[in-house]
N, C-alpha and C positions, 0 to 999 in steps of 0.2 A: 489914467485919462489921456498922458502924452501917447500910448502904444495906440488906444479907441479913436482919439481923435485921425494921428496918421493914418491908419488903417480906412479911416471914412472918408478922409482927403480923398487917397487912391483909390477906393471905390466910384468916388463922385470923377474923379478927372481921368479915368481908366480909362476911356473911348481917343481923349485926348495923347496922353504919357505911355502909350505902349506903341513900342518901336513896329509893330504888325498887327495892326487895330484886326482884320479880316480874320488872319488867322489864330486872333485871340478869342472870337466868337467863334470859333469852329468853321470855317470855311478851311479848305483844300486846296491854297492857288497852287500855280504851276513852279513857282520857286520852289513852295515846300517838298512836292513832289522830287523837282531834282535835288533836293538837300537830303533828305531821308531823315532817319533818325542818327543825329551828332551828338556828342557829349559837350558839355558846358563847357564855351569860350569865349574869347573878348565879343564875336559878333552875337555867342547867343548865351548869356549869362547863366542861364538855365537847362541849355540846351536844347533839342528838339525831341519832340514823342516821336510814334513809328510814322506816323505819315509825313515827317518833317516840320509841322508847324513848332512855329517857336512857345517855349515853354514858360517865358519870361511873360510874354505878350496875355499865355492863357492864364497865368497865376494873378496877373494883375485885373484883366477881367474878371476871373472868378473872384475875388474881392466883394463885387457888387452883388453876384449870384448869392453868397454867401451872408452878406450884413442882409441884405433885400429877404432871402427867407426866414431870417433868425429873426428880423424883425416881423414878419407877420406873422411868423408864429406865436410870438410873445402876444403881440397888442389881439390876433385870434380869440388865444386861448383866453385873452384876461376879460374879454368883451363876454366871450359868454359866461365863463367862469365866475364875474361878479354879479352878474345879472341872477344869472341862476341860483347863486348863491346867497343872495338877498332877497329873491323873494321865497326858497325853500326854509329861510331863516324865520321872515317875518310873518306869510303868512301858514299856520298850522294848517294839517288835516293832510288833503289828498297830493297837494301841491309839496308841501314838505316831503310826502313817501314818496313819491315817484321820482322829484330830483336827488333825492336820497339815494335811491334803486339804481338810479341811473349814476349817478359819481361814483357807486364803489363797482356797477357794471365797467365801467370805459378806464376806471385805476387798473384793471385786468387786464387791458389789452394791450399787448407790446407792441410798440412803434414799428418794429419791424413785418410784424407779424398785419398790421393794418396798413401799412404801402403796398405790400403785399398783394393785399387781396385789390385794394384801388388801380394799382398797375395793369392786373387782369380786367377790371372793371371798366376802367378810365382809358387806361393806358399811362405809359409811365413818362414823367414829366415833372416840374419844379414843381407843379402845383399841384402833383400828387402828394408830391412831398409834404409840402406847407399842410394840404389836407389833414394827413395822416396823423404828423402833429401835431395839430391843434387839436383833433380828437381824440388822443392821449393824453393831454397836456391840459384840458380847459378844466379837468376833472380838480386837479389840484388847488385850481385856486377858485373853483367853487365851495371845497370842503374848509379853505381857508377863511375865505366869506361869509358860506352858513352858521362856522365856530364862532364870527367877528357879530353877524347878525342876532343870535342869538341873546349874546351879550347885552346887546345896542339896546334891542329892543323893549328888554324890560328898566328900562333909565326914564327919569321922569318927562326929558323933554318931549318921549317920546309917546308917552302915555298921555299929556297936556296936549298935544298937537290932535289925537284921537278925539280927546274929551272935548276939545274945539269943533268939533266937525267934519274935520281935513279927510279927505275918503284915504282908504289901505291904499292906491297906486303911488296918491300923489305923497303921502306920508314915507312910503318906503323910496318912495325918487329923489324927494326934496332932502328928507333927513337923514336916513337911513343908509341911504349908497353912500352920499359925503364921507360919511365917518366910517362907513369900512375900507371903502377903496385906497385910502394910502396903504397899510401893513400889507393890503394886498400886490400894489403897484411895487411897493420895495422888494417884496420876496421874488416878481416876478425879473427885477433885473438882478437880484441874487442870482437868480438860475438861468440866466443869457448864455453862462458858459455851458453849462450840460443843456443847453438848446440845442447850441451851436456843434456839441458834439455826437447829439442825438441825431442830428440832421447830418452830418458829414455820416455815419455809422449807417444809416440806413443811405445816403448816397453812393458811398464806399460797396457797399453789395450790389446793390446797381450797377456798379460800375466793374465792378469785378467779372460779369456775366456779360456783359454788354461788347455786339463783334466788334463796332465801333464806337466812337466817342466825339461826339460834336460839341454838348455842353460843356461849356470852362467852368462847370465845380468841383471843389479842392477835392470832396470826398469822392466824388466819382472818377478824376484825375487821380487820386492815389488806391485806390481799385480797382483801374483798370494798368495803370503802372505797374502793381505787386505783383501780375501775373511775369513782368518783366526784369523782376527785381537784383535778379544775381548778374545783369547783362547789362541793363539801361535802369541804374538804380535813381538817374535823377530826375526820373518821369514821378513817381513819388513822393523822394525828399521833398522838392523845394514845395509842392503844396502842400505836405504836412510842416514842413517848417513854417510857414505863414500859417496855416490851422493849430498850430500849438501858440505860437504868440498872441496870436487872435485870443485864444481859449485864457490863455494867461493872465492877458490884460482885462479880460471881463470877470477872472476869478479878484482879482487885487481890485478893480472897481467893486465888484458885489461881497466882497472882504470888508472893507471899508465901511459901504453903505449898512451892511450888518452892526459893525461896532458903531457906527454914529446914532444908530435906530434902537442900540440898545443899553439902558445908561452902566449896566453891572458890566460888559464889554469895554464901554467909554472907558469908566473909571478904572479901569484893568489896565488899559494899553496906556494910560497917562500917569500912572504907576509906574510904567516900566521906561519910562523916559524922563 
């Protein structure tokens, strides 16, 4: 929590705490221009990529870039994923087969392979990105939901609420969602860190191809660096070192939040202490 919280700090005060706010968004001034690309020193921590801007300034912008997609991809994917997944649970028949069809449809299609075809579509952009996976991604914790609804559904409150009256929407909204969305909410910040490195991995390719690089994200920062890497290895480094602590701290949060959500876990690791 102390690595998530830091990390959100600097995300949130990044416009503010970076020594070249301009050339951490991607602009080109004329200093950077006459700097070029430097290796890490007192003036530039980080040192400069090939146009000169400072690498300090773009790592700490991309900070925001990076919490900002992981988090809509998450609360995306979970929006549709439990919706869908509660009513293909609750109500049978046509509605069940078709979200059924479709979650093991989109569990098939790799993250990469659907920015992909959005980039040619759309064109490419953060918010291809965030696209891409949420429609990889919403599948999982529909199949989580449907498994949870299933369950739910045949329980007596749930059968008493029917025999009352209460129509299927408002039975499946009122009672139904309540009681699956937490298992579903905890697994969804379980997997914050393979979000966050699903989206750096399809950034990363991006940036690998890409002539220039305006956006300050870490994945697209260290793909477009690796073509640099035996020369200007710290165009790279320093955003996969913030993308690995980043990943680190959300596997030891979602580490955690597993054994507290599980009591055979709980009671394992208070054993061992």
């Amino acid at each position: 929590m102390t690595i998530i919280a830091t990390l959100t700090i600097i995300a949130i005060l990044s416009p503010v705490i970076t020594p070249y706010p301009d050339e951490g968004v991607g602009l080109i001034t004329e200093a950077a221009k006459q700097r070029g690309p430097q290796p890490p020193s007192l003036k530039h921590p980080f040192g400069t990529d090939m146009v000169g801007r400072d690498m300090l300034s773009r790592v700490l912008i991309g900070s925001r870039y990076s919490l900002i997609q992981t988090t809509l991809v998450i609360f995306g994917s979970l929006a549709i994923g439990v919706i869908l997944g509660v009513l293909a649970g609750y109500f049978r028949g046509i509605v069940e087969a078709v979200v059924n069809y479709a979650i093991e449809l989109f569990l098939l299609l790799p993250p990469v392979i659907v920015a992909a075809a959005l980039s040619v579509a759309i064109g490419p952009g953060m918010s291809t990105v965030v696209l891409s996976l949420i429609l990889t991604w919403w599948a999982w914790y529909a199949r989580l939901a449907y498994i949870q609804s299933r369950q739910i559904r045949e329980l007596d409150f749930i059968k008493v609420s029917e025999a009352l009256g209460f129509g299927r929407v408002y039975v499946a909204f009122r009672h139904l969602l309540p009681n699956v969305a937490p298992p579903v909410v905890v697994q969804s910040m379980i997997d914050t860190a393979s979000v966050l490195l699903e989206i750096a991995t399809v950034n990363f390719l991006i940036g690998s191809v890409s002539a220039s690089l305006d956006t300050p994200d870490w994945g697209m920062m260290i793909g477009y660096g690796f073509r640099y890497i035996t020369t200007y290895w710290w165009m790279s480094f320093f955003p996969g070192l913030f993308l690995v602590v980043t990943a680190f701290g959300f596997i030891l949060v979602g580490d955690a939040i597993s054994e507290e959500s599980s009591p055979n876990l709980r009671r394992r690791w208070r054993q061992w202490f």
